[in-house]
C-alpha positions as CSV (number, residue, x, y, z in Angstrom):
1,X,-13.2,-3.4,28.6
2,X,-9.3,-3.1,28.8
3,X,-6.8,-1.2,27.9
4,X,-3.0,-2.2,26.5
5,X,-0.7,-2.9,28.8
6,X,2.5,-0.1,29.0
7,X,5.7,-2.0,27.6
8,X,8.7,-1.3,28.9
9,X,11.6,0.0,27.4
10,X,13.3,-3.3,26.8
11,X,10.4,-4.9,25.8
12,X,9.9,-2.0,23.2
13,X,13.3,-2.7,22.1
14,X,13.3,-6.2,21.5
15,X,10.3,-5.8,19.3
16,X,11.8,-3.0,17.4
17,X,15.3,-5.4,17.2
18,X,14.4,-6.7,13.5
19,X,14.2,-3.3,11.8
20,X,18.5,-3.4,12.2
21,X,18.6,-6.0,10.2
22,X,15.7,-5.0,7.3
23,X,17.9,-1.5,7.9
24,X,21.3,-2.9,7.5
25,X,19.9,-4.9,3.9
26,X,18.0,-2.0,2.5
27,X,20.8,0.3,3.2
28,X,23.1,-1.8,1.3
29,X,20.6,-1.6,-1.4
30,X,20.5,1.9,-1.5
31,X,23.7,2.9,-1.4
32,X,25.3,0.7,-3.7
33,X,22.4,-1.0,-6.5
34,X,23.0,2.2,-8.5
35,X,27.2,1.4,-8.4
36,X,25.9,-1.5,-9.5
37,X,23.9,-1.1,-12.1
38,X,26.6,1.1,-13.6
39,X,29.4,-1.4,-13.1
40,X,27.1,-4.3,-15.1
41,X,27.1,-2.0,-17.7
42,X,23.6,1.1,-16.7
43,X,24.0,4.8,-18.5
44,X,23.3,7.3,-15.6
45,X,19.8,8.3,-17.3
46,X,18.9,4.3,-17.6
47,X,19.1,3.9,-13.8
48,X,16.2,5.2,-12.6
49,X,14.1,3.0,-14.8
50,X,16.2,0.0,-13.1
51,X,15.3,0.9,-9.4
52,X,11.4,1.0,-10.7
53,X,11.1,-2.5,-9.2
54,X,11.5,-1.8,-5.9
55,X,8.6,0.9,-6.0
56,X,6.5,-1.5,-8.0
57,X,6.9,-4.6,-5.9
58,X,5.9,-2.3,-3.0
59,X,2.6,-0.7,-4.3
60,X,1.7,-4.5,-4.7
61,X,3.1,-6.4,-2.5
62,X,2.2,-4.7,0.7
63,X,-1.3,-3.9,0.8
64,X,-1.9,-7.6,0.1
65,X,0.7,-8.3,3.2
66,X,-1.3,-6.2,5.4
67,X,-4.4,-7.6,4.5
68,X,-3.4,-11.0,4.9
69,X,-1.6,-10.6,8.5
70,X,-4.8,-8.5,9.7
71,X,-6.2,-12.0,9.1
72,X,-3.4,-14.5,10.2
73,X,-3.0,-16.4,13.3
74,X,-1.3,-19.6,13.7
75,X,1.2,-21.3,16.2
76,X,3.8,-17.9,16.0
77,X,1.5,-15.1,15.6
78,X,-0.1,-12.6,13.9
79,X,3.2,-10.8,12.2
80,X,5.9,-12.6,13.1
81,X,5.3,-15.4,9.9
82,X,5.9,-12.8,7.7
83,X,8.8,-11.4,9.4
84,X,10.4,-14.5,9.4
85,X,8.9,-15.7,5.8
86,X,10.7,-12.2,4.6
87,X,13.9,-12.5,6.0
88,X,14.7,-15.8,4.5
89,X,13.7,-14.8,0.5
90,X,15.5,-11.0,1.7
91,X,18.8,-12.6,2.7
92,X,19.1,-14.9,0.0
93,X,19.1,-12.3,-2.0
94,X,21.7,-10.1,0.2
95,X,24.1,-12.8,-0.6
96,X,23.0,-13.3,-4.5
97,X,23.1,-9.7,-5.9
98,X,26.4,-8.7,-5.7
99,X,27.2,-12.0,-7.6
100,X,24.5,-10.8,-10.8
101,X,26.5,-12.1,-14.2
102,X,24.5,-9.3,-16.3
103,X,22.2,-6.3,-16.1
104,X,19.1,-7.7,-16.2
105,X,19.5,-10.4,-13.3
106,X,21.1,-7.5,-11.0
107,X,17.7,-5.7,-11.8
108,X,15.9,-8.6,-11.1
109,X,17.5,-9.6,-7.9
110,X,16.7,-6.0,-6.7
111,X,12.8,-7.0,-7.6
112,X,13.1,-10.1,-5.8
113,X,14.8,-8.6,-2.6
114,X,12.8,-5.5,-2.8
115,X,9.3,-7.7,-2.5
116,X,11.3,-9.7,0.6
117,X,12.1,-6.5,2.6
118,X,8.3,-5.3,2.2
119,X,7.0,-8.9,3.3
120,X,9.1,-8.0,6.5
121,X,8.8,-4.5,7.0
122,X,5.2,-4.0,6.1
123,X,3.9,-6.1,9.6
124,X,6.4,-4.2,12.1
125,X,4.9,-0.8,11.3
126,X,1.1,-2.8,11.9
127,X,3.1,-4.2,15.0
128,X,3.4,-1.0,16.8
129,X,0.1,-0.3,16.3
130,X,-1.2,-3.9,17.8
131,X,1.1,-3.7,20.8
132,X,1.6,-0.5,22.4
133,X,-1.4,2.0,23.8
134,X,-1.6,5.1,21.7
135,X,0.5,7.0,24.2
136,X,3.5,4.8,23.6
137,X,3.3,4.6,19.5
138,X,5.5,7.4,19.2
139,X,8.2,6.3,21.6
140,X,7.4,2.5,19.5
141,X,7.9,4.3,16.1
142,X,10.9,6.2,17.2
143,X,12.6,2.8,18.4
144,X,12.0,1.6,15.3
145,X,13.8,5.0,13.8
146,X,16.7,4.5,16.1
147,X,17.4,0.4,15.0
148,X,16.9,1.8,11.3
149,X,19.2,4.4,11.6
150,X,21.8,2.5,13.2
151,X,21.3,-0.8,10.8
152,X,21.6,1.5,7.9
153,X,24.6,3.5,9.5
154,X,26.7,0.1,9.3
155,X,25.4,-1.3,6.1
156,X,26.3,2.2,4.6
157,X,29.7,2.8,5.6
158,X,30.8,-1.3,5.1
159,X,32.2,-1.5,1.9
160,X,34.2,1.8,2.8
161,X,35.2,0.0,6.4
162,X,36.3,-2.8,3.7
163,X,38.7,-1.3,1.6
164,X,40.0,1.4,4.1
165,X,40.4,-0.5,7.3
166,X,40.6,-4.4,6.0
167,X,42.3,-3.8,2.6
168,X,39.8,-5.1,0.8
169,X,39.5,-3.7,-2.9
170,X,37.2,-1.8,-4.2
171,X,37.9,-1.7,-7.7
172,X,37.6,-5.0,-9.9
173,X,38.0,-5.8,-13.8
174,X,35.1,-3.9,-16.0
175,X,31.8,-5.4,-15.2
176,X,32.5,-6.9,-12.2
177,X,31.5,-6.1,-8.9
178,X,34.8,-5.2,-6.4
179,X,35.1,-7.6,-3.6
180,X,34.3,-4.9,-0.6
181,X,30.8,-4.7,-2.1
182,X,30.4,-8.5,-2.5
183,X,31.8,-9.1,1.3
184,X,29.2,-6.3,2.7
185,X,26.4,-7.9,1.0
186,X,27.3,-11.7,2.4
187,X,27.3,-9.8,6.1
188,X,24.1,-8.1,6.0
189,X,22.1,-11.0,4.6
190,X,23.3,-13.0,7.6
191,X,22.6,-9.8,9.8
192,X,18.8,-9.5,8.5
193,X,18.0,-12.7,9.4
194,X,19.5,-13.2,12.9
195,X,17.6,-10.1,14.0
196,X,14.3,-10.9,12.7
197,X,14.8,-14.2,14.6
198,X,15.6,-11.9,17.7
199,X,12.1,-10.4,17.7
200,X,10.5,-13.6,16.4
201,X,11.6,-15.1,19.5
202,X,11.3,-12.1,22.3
203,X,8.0,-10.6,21.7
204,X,4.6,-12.3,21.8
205,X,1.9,-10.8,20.4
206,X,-1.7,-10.1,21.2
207,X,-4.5,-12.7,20.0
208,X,-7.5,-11.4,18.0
209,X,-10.1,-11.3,20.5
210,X,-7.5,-9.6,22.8
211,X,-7.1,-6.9,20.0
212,X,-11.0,-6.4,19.6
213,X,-11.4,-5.8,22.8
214,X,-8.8,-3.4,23.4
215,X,-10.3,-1.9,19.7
216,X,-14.1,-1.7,21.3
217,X,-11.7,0.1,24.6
218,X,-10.2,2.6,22.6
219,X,-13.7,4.1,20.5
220,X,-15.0,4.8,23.9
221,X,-12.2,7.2,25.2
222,X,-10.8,8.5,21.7
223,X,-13.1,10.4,18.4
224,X,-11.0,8.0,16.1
225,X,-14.6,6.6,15.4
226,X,-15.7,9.6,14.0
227,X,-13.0,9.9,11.1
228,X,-13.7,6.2,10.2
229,X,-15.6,5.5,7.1
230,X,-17.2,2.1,7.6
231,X,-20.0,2.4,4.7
232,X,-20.6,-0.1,2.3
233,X,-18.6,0.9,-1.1
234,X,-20.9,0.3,-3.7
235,X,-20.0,-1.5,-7.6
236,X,-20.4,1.7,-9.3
237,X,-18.2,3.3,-7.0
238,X,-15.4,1.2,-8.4
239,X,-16.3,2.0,-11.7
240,X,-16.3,5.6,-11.2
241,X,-13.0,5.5,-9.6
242,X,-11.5,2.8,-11.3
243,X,-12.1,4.6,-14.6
244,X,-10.7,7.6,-13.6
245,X,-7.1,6.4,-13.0
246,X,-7.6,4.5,-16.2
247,X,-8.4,7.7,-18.5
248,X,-5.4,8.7,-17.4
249,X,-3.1,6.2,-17.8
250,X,-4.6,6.3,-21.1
251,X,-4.3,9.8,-21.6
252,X,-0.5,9.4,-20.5
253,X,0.5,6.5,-23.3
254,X,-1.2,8.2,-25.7
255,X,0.6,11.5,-25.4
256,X,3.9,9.4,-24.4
257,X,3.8,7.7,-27.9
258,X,2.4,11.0,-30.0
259,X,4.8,12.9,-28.8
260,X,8.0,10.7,-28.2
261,X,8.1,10.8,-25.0
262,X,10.5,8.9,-22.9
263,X,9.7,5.1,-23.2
264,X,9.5,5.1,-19.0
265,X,6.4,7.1,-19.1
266,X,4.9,4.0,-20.3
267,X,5.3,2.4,-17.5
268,X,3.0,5.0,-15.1
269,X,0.2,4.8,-17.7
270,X,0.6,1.3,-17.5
271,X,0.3,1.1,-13.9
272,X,-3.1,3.3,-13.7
273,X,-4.4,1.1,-16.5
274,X,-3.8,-1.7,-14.3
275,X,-5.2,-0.1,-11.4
276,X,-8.1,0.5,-13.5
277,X,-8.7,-3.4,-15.0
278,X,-8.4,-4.3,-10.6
279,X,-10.9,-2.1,-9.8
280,X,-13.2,-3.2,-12.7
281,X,-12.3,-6.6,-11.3
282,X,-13.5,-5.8,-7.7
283,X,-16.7,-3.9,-9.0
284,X,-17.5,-7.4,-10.5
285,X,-16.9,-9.5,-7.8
286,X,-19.2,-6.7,-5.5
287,X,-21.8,-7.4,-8.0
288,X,-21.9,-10.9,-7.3
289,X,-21.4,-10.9,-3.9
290,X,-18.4,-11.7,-3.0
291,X,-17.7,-8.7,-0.4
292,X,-14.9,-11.1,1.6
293,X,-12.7,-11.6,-1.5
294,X,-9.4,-10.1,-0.7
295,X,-9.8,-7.5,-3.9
296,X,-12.8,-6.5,-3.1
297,X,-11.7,-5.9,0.5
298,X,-8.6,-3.9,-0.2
299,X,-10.1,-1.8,-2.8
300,X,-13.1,-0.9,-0.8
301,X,-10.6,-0.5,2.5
302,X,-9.3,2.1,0.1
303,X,-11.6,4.1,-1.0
304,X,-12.7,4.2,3.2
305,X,-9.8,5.7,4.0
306,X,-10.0,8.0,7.3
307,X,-9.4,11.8,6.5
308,X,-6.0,12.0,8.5
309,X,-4.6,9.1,6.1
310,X,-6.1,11.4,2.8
311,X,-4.1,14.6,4.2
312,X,-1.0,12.4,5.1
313,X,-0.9,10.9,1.8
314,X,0.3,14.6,-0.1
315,X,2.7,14.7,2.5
316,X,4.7,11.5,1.8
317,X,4.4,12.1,-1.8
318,X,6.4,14.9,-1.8
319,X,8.5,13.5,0.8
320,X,9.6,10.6,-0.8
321,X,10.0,12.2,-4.2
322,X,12.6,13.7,-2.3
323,X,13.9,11.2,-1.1
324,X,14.0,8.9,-4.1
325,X,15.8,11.5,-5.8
326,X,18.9,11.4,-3.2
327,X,18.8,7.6,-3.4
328,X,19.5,7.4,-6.9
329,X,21.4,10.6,-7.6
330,X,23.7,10.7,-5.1
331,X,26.5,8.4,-5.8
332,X,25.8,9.9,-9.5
333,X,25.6,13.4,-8.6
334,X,28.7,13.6,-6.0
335,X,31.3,12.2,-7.9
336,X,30.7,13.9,-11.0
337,X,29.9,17.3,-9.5
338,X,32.3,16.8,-7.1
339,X,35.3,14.5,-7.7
340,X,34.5,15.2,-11.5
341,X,34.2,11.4,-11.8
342,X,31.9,9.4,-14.4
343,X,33.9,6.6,-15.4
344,X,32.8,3.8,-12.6
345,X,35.8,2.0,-13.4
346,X,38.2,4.3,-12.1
347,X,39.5,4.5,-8.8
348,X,38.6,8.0,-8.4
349,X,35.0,7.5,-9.4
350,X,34.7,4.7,-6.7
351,X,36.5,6.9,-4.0
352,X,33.4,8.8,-4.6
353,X,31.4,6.5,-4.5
354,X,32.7,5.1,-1.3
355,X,32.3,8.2,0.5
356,X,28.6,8.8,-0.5
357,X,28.1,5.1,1.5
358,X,29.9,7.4,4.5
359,X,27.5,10.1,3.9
360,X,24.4,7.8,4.0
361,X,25.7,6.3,7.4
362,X,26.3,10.1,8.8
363,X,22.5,10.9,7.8
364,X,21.1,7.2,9.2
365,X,23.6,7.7,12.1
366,X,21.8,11.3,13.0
367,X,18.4,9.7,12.2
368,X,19.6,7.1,15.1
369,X,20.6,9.5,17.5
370,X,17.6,12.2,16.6
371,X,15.2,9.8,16.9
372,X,14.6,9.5,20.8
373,X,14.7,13.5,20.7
374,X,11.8,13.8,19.0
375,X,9.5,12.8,21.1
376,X,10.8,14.9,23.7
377,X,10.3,17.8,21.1
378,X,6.7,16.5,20.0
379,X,5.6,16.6,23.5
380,X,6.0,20.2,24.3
381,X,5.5,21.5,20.9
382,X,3.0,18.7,19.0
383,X,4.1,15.7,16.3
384,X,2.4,18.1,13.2
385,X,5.2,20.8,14.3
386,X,7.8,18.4,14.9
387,X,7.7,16.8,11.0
388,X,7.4,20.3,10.0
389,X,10.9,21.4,11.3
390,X,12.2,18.0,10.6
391,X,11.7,18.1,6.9
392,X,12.7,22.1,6.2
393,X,15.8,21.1,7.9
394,X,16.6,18.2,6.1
395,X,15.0,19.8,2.4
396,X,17.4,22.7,2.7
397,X,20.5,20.0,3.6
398,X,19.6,18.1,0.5
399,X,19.2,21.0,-1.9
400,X,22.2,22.5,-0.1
401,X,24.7,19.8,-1.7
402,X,25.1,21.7,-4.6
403,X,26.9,24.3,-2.9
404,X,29.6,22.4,-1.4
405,X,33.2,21.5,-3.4
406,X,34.6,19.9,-1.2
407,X,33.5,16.3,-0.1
408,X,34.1,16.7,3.7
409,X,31.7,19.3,4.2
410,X,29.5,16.9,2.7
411,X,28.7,15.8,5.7
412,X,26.9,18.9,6.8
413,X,23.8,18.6,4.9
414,X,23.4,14.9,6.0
415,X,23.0,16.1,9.3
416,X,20.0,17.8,8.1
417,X,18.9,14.9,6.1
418,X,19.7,13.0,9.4
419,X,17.0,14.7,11.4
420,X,14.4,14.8,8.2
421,X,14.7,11.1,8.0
422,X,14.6,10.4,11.4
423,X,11.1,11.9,11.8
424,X,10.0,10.5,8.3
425,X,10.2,6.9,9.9
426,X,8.2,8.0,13.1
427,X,6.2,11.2,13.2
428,X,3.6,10.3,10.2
429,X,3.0,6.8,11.7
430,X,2.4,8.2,15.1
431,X,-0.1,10.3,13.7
432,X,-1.9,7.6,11.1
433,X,-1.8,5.0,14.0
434,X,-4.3,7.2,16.2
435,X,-7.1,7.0,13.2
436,X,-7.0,3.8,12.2
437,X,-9.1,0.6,13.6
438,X,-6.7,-2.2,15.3
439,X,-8.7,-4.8,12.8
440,X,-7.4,-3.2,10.2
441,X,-3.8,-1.5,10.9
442,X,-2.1,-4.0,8.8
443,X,-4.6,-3.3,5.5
444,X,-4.0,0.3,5.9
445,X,-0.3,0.7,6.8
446,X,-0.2,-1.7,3.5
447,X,-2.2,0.9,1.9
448,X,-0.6,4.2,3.3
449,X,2.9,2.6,1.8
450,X,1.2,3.5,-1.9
451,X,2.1,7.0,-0.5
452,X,5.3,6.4,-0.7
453,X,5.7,4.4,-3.5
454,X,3.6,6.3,-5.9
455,X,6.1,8.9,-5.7
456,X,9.0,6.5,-5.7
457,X,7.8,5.1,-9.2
458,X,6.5,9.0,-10.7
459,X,10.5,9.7,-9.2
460,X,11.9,6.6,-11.6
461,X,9.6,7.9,-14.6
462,X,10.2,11.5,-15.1
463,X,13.9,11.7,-13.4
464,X,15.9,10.0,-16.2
465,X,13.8,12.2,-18.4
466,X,14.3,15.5,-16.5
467,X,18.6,14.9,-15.6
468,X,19.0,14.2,-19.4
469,X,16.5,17.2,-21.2
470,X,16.3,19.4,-18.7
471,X,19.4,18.8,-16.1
472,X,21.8,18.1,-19.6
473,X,23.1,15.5,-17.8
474,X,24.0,16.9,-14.2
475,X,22.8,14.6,-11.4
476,X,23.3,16.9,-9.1
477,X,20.2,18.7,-10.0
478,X,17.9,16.3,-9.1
479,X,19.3,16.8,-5.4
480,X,18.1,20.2,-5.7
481,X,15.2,19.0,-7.2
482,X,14.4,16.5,-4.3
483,X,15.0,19.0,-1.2
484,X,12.6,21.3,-2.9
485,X,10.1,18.7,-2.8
486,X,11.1,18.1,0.9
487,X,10.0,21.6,2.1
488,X,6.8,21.4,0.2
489,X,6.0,18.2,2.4
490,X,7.1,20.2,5.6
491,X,4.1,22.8,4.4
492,X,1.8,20.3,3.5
493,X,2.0,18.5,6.9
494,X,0.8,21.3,8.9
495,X,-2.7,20.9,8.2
496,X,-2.8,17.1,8.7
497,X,-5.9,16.3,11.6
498,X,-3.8,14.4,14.6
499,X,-6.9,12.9,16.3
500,X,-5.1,11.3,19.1
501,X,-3.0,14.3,20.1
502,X,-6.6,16.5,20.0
503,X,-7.4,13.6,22.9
């Protein structure tokens, strides 16, 4: 038996490259679908119900993406056809967007681009996982965090680089999207591409038998084995579960439409219904046999999920509620609270909005910067305390927003969202990596992403509701709502199981 081979620091960073450009497109996204959405024509409360497809396409899209690459090779690899299969469909869509006549194909687009980022991104997390030994993932993962941060630092601050330092406008006629948006989006779908082709073409990967072997290398030295449930999942298993989640999603539409609920609960009892019909579906397919069908596999794969992954999960969700929450509310939130702005037609309103594409660089430009320190801090404390300080620091600095009148000192608590979300995009797959089987890593990162989008689609459901009924309109809340949320994670993560630091 054999172990991996140490990379070294350029070879880590050549297979990391790619994540710039998936970073550089999904910060675009981020910052400035919402400005969007509101120039085509969105109310404030409508938008969360609008970013819903990019949570959606996630929950489905990359559990099937894992599944398949765990189950690919041809001629250029393992994951590299679905980094390059991603980055054509994501940067066609880059340069389409910003051109959307109406609402509805800008909400579209977002689907469509959304579904192309996850075909990328979902295989680089699995790719850390297939090419370094489990003493390099963290330094792999925090690579990754450093290209994200700095990708999403200069698709952030663009359109602002646009107007201020090129004289491009930012402001256009009612219902049309201003020029330094339109010009940012052209760059970064040619930036996504030509750096997935940089990895494509620097790093080779492992074949399968190489993989196994170094698999069947690990059990022996590590007790990842023992946190592995590799039982048969029976039919009624499905059943059982299956019919839980679809109670209820039942339970949820009935209530919804009883008591007049907002319409976008709908959409989360729909989605458990749905998860309920699959697993009925795979339960079937187990009953006649057919244990290799891709449902069957997933489902089963899911239900088998190692304990670390089951304590990780609460984690995320509460991470990325918070963090869904800033994503939308931000642009809404600081140029209403704080430039006392609502009309997205006015220049003062996308002065605003501008700056919150400054702010998101500062926090991705920290997250760049922060993530080759933590490391350094994980080894002489441990990756469980590390996440734990990352996320009270950048809860409070979310939260902490609400304090501040004056845009400048914005900046502030982004430095604390900065470190939180430089850890987010390392720490917890550092830790997952150590518990999962190499045959599997792509099934299960595709999996472990529910985590995250769960939350993102609950988020899009109950945040319209909660800033209109409960908020009375006042975005800003929702920022305190989603650094709350952070800290809870930070609590949460300290009894998560690292098996590989135990080792």
């Amino acid at each position: 038996m054999s172990n991996k081979t140490r990379l070294s620091f350029w070879q880590i960073w050549n297979m990391s490259f790619g994540f710039l450009g998936i970073q550089f497109g999904f910060a675009l996204q981020n910052a400035n679908v919402s400005r969007i959405f509101e120039t085509l024509g969105a109310n404030v409360e409508d938008i969360p119900i609008l970013w819903i497809a990019a949570p959606v396409t996630g929950l489905i899209v990359q559990p099937i993406i894992g599944h398949m690459s765990d189950k690919t090779w041809n001629r250029l690899g393992r994951r590299r056809p679905y980094f390059l299969f991603g980055a054509i469909f994501a940067s066609a869509a880059l340069l389409f967007m910003p051109n959307s006549p109406a609402l509805w194909i800008a909400a579209g687009t977002l689907w469509i681009m959304d579904a192309s980022i996850n075909i990328s991104m979902e295989p680089f997390r699995a790719f850390v996982g297939d090419m370094l030994p489990n003493e390099q993932r963290t330094q792999g993962f925090a690579m990754q965090s450093f290209f994200i941060g700095t990708g999403a630092v200069v698709g952030s601050v663009l359109p602002y680089v646009m107007t201020n330092w090129l004289n491009i406008s930012n402001t256009a006629p009612e219902g049309i999207i201003p020029p330094s948006v339109k010009w940012s989006f052209y760059i970064g779908g040619f930036v996504f591409f030509l750096a997935i082709l940089w990895t494509i073409f620097s790093t080779k990967e492992y074949p399968p038998e190489k993989l196994k072997e170094f698999e069947e290398a690990e059990r022996q030295t590590t007790n990842k084995q023992e946190l592995i449930n590799e039982e048969e999942v029976l039919s009624g298993r499905f059943v059982r579960v299956g019919g839980l989640f679809g109670l209820i999603g039942l339970l949820i539409v009935v209530v919804t439409w009883a008591m007049h609920l907002e319409k976008e609960l709908y959409i989360m009892g729909g989605i458990l219904l749905l998860f309920f019909l699959l697993m009925i579906m795979a339960s079937a397919l187990k009953s006649q046999k057919k244990d290799e069908n891709a449902l069957v596999e997933i489902f089963s794969d899911l239900l088998r999920m190692p304990l670390t992954m089951k304590q990780l999960a609460l984690v995320q969700f509460f991470t990325w509620v918070g963090l869904f929450s800033m994503w939308i509310y931000t642009t809404a939130g600081v140029t209403s609270h704080i430039y006392g702005a609502t009309d997205p037609t006015t220049k003062l309103y996308n002065d605003g909005a501008d700056w919150v594409n400054v702010l998101f660089a500062v926090y991705n430009g920290v997250a760049a910067l922060v993530a080759f320190a933590l490391p350094v801090l994980a080894k002489y404390t441990n990756r469980k305390i590390t996440h734990f300080i990352s996320l009270v620091i950048g809860g409070i600095g979310l939260a902490s927003i609400y304090l501040f009148k004056d845009p400048t000192w914005l900046i502030l608590p982004m430095v604390g969202v900065g470190v939180a979300w430089a850890s987010i995009l390392s720490m917890p797959y550092a830790i997952l990596t150590g518990s999962l089987p190499s045959n599997k890593m792509g099934i299960y990162m595709g999996i472990f992403n529910f985590f995250i989008v769960i939350p993102q689609i609950l988020a899009a459901t109950i945040l319209g509701f909660m800033v209109k009924d409960l908020f009375e309109g006042e975005a800003i809340y929702a920022l305190v709502f989603g650094g709350i949320s952070m800290v809870i994670a930070a609590v949460l993560v300290l009894f998560v199981k690292d098996v590989s630091a135990e080792n």
